[in-house]
Phi, psi and omega in degrees: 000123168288131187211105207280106197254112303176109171205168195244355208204147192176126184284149004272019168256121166219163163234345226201176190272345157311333165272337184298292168351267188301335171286294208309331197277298195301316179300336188290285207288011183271316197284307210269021188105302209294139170250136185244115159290072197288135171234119153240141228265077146194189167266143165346306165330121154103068174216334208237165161228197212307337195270344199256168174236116191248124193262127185260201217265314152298010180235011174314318187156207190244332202267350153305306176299302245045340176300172196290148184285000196259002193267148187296122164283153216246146187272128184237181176241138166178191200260130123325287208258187189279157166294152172274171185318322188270008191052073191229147170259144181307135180243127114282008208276332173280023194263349220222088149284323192243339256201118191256170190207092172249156148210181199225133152324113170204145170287342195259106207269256218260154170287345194278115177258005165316339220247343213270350180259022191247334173320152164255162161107185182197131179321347167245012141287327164284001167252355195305308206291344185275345217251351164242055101125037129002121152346131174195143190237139162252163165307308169336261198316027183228096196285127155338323175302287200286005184267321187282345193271314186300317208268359112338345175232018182078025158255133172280195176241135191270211245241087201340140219065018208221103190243088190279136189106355194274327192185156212285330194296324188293357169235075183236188204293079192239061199306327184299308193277345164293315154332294160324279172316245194021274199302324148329304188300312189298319186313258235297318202292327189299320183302325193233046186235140169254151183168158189264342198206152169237157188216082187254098148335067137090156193317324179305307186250010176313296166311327151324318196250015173245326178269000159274334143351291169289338159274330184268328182096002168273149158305134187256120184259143190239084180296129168250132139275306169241182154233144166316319187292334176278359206277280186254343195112199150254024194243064225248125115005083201313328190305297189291314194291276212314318170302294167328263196312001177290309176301328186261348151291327190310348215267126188311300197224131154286135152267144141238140192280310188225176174281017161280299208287296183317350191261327191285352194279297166312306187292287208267304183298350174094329187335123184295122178262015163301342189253000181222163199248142193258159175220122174268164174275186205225194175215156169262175184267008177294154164286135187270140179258113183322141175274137155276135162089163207235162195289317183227149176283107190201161170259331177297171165272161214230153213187102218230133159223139196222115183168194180271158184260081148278176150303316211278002179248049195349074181268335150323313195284339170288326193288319186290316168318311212287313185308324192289270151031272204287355192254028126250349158253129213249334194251047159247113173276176158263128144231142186214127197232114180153171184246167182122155244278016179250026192272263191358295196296317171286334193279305200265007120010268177314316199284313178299338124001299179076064203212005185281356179283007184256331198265106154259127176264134203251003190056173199271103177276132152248158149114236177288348217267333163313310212271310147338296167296003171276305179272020183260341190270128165324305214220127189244161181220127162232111187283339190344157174259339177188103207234117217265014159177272171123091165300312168354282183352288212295321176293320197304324178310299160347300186259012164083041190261132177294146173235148177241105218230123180288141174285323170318029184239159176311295211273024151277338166315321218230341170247158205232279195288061136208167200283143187231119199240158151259149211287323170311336194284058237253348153310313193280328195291299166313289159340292199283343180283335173278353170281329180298334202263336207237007170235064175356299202298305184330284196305319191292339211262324187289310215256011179243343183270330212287304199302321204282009157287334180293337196292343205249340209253042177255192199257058094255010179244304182294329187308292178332266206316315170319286181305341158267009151305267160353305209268338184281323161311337182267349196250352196263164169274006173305130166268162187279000000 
C-alpha cells in the first residue's frame, strides 16, 4: 500500500504524544511492508538516517518550487528517534525502508497551542533553510484544479506575489494560517505523488488532507488523536472546532485512539460512527536499559507526574493530592516534568500550599532524560481531565513504574493492572498514591502485571488494524 501521510510532529520535534504517535505507527507499517510518503511542515533534518531518502523542501516537484524536476534530493544522516544523553544521535535508520520524508516550511512545531511558547529552537532557525532555497508556493505554481480544490475547504490560494515559504515573516506564531500554507503546499504535492489512501494526523492537517483527497480522488482516513473539547474543554477554539469537523466528514474513515474519542467524535461533530474504527496506540517492545545514577538525588519516594502543564493534563489536581499525601506522609517527593501554559501556576500553587519545597519542576524532558525520571520514580500518576489515550502510562510501565490513571482517559479502556481515579477525586487520588507507596505487595504486583500488559498493545498490532482500515477504504461505498 502506497500511502500519503500527513503529520504535524515527528522526533526528535514532539511536544506531545502526536509525535510519539506517528514514529511508532509509521515504523510498523514501513516494517509491515507499506510505503510512506510522511510530509512535515518543517525541514526534514534530524528525522532519517542512511536507509531513508529524505526529501527536503526543494525536491517537491516544479510545481510547488517552481524549479526544474531534475534537481536531486539530497541525502542526509541525521536522528529519527530522541537524542541520547550525550545529544548523539539514537540510530534508528533500519527501522524506516520503505518510508520517504518531505517537508513544507512552517515556523510553528506544536500542534498544541497552550503550548506553543515552550517550543524549543525559533522561528528563524526554522527558516534558516527557506533562506537557501526553500519551498516557496507563488500564485503562478497554483492551478485552477488546486485553487477550487483550497476554496472547498475555505482557504484561498495565495495572491500573486505572495511567495510562501519565502521569508520568516509568513511563519510566526499564527497554527491556523500554518495549517492553511500546509494544505496549500500539499495541493501541489497531491498532484505529483502517487499513492493509494492519505493518512491525515489531528486537526493541523485535516484540510490538507481533504483537499488532497478532491484533487487525487483517493480516499481519506482522518486520525483523530485529541479534540479541541480534550484540550480546551467547553472554551473550544471555534477556528480548531470548524477544522476537526472539516476533516472528519470529509474523511472515507475515521481511526479513533480509544472509544471516549470515538463517542466525542459522535457527539460533538456529528460523525456517523459507522466511518469510524477505533485503534488504540501501542509501545514498542524494545527493552529499556536502567541508567545509571538518577536526575535527583533523594532518599524519599518520588511521585511522578509527566506531561504538558495544560488544563487538559490536570495538574492542579496532582499538586492538590500531593498536599493531601504529605499531610499523612512526609517522606515523599512530587516531580513534575513538562512545560505549558500552567507551569507558572502550578509552582506558586505548590508554594501556596506550603509544598513548594516537596514539589519539583523539571521543564519539558526528551530523550533518555524520560526514561530516567521514570526510572527513579515509585509511582507514576496522570490525572487528566480529558485524555483521548495517554502513552505516558504505557512508558512508565515499561519501565516497571506503578501507574495510577484518570478514568477519563482512552488508555483506561485497555489496561486491568493500574490503579484508576476520577480525576477530580484528589482525596481518592491521594489514598491510592499512598497505598502504592506504603504497601510493597500492592507495588509490587503493578510492576510485575504492568509489563505483560504491554505484549498486546503494541505499534504493529496498530499498524495490522490500520492497514485494514486503508484496504476497507479503498473497497467502500462511503461517499465523501
Amino acid at each position: 500500500m502506497r500511502i500519503l501521510m500527513l503529520g504535524w510532529e515527528f522526533p526528535p520535534y514532539i511536544a506531545g504524544g502526536l509525535g510519539t504517535a506517528c514514529f511508532g505507527l509509521t515504523r510498523a507499517l514501513d516494517r509491515l511492508g507499506h510505503d510512506v510518503l510522511f510530509v512535515l511542515p518543517r525541514e526534514a533534518d534530524g528525522i532519517t538516517g542512511d536507509r531513508v531518502r529524505v526529501v527536503g523542501p526543494n525536491a517537491i516537484g516544479p510545481a510547488v518550487t517552481g524549479q526544474s524536476a531534475s534537481t536531486e534530493p539530497e541525502e542526509m544522516q541525521a536522528c529519527p528517534e530522541m537524542e541520547d544523553s550525550s545529544g548523539s544521535c539514537v540510530d534508528e535508520a533500519e527501522d524506516f525502508v520503505r518510508t520517504r520524508f518531505v517537508s513544507v516550511p512552517s515556523g510553528r512545531r506544536s500542534p498544541y497551542p497552550a503550548f506553543a511558547s515552550e517550543e524549543a529552537g525559533s522561528v528563524e532557525q526554522i527558516m534558516q533553510a527557506g533562506r537557501s532555497g526553500a519551498a516557496s508556493v507563488g500564485a503562478a505554481s497554483v492551478t485552477t484544479k488546486q485553487r477550487l480544490a483550497l476554496a472547498e475547504v475555505g482557504i484561498e490560494a495565495p495572491a500573486a506575489g505572495d511567495f510562501e515559504g519565502s521569508s520568516p515573516e509568513h511563519y510566526g506564531h499564527d497554527m491556523i494560517g500554518d495549517a492553511k500554507r500546509y494544505a496549500r503546499l500539499i495541493a501541489s504535492l497531491a498532484e505529483t505523488e502517487d499513492f493509494d489512501v492519505i493518512h491525515a494526523h489531528d486537526w493541523m492537517t485535516y484540510a490538507a488532507g481533504a483537499v488532497a483527497a478532491r484533487l487525487s480522488g483517493k480516499p481519506l482516513v482522518a486520525h483523530v488523536h485529541s479534540t479541541e473539547f480534550d484540550r480546551s474543554g467547553e472554551s473550544v477554539n471555534q477556528t480548531i472546532y470548524d477544522l476537526e469537523r472539516l476533516g472528519m466528514h470529509a474523511a472515507d474513515r475515521i481511526i479513533a485512539v480509544s472509544r471516549l474519542t470515538k463517542s466525542i467524535c459522535e457527539q460533538r461533530y456529528g460523525v456517523d460512527g459507522r466511518k469510524i474504527q477505533v485503534v488504540y496506540n501501542g509501545i514498542d517492545d524494545d527493552r529499556i536499559q536502567p541508567e545509571a545514577g538518577g536526575m535527583i538525588a533523594s532518599t524519599d519516594k518520588i511521585v511522578l507526574f509527566l506531561g504538558r502543564i495544560t488544563m487538559q493534563k490536570g495538574p492542579e489536581y496532582f499538586v492538590r493530592a500531593a498536599r493531601r499525601v504529605l499531610d499523612k506522609y512526609d517522606d515523599v517527593k512530587f516531580v513534575v516534568a513538562g512545560s505549558g501554559d500552567m507551569a507558572v501556576g502550578m509552582i506558586e500553587e505548590a508554594a501556596t500550599l506550603g509544598i513548594g519545597h516537596k514539589v519539583l519542576f523539571t521543564g519539558f524532558l526528551r530523550g533518555r532524560d524520560v526514561d530516567r525520571v521514570f526510572q527513579m520514580a515509585d509511582c507514576y500518576v496522570m490525572p487528566s481531565v480529558s485524555e483521548p489515550f495517554g502513552i505516558a502510562p504505557l512508558e512508565a510501565m515499561k519501565n516497571d513504574v506503578p501507574v495510577i490513571i484518570s478514568k477519563q482517559s482512552g488508555v483506561s479502556e485497555v489496561l486491568t493492572h493500574a490503579l484508576k481515579v476520577d480525576f477530580w477525586d484528589i482525596d481518592e487520588m491521594a489514598n491510592k498514591i499512598i497505598a502504592v507507596l506504603r504497601h510493597p505487595p500492592l507495588s509490587q504486583t503493578l510492576r510485575q502485571h504492568g509489563p505483560m500488559e504491554l505484549r498486546r498493545l503494541t505499534w504493529e498490532d496498530a499498524a495490522r488494524r490500520t492497514a485494514s482500515v486503508y484496504e476497507a477504504v479503498r473497497s467502500s461505498t462511503l461517499v465523501r
